[in-house]
N, C-alpha and C positions, 0 to 999 in steps of 0.2 A: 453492420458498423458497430463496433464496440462506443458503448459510450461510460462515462462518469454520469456522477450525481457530487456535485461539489455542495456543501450546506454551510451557508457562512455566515456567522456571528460575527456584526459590525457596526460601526455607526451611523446611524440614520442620515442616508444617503438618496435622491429620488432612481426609479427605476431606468429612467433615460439615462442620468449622469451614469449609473452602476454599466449599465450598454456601453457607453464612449468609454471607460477604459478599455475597452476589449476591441477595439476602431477593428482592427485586420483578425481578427482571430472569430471563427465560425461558433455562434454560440444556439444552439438550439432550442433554449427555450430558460427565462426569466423567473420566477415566482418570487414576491417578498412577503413580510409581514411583518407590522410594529411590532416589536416586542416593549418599548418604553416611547419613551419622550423623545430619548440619544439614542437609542440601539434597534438594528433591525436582524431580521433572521430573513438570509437570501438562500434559495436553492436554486442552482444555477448548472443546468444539462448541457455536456458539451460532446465532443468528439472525442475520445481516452487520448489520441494522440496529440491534442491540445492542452492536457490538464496543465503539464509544467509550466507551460507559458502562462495560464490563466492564474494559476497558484503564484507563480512570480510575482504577480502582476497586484493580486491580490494582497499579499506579504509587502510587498512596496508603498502599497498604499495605507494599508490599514496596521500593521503590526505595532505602532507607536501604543495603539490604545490596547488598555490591559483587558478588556474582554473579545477581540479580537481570536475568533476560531474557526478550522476551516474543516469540514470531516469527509473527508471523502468514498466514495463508494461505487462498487462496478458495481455497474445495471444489467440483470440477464435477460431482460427483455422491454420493451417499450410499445406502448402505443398509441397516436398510430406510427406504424414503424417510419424510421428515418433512413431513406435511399441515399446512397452514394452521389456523389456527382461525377461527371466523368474525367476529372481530374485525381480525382481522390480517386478510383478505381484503375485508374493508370497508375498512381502511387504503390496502390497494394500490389500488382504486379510485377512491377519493378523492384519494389522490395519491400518485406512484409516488417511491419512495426509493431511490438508488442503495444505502445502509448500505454506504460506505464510509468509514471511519476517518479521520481529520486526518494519523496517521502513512501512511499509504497515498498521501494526495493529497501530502503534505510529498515521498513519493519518487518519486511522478509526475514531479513540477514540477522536481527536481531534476536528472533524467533530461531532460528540456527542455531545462531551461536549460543541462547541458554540451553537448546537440545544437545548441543555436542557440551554444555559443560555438566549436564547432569552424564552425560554417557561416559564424562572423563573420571567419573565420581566409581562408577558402576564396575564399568569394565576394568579396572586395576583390581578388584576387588574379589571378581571371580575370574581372573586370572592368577590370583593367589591363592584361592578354594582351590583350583583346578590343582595347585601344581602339590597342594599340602596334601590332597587328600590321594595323586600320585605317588610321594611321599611314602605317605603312609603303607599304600597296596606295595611298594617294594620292600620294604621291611617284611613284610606278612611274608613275601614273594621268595625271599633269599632264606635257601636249609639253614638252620639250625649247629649243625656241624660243618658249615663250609667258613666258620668265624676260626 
């Protein structure tokens, strides 16, 4: 099972209330820790193909307040490991999910795109090396007396 590791900066909320947002959505495992008076730091493990909803979920609730952060992170391994249930293995078969987040693919693409805009930098540039220094060798190339 692919999972996340969601690490959330928010305000001091108890660990049971922080559980009932999440009523219907599979969460694996809780940890917090006060960080002040007002603010707590939750790490929250779920299923990868949960995160949108839980990221939603969490953005709904909390994004009003200015320290309000969520960081997310695949996990390559866990333990002790967390088995499928047999719905969710009927799931996978049926059709396989990447359960990657909208904000994951938004830094994908992002990453892309400044790759292709330094390539758009590059490549114009020895494309016109190429064609000057072609240029050149047909000059050298063409007799002398064929002018």
């Amino acid at each position: 099972m692919t999972l996340r590791l969601l690490e959330v900066y928010h305000p001091s909320i108890k660990k049971k209330d922080l559980k009932k947002l999440f009523k219907d959505i599979t969460i694996i495992d809780v940890r917090q820790e006060q960080l002040s008076e007002k603010e707590m730091f939750s790490k929250i493990l779920i299923p990868a193909d949960k995160s949108e909803a839980v990221i939603g979920i969490l953005e709904k609730e909390f994004s009003k307040y200015e320290n309000f952060r969520v960081i997310i992170l695949s996990i390559e391994a866990a333990l002790p490991r967390v088995e499928d249930d047999e719905e969710e293995k009927k799931e996978k078969e049926d059709e396989e999910k990447s359960g990657i987040s909208l904000d994951e693919i938004c830094e994908d693409v992002s990453e892309v795109v400044i790759g292709n805009f330094d390539l758009s930098i590059i490549v114009p540039n020895i494309f016109y090396s190429t064609i000057s220094l072609m240029g050149s060798l047909r000059i050298q190339l063409v007799p002398q007396f064929a002018i």
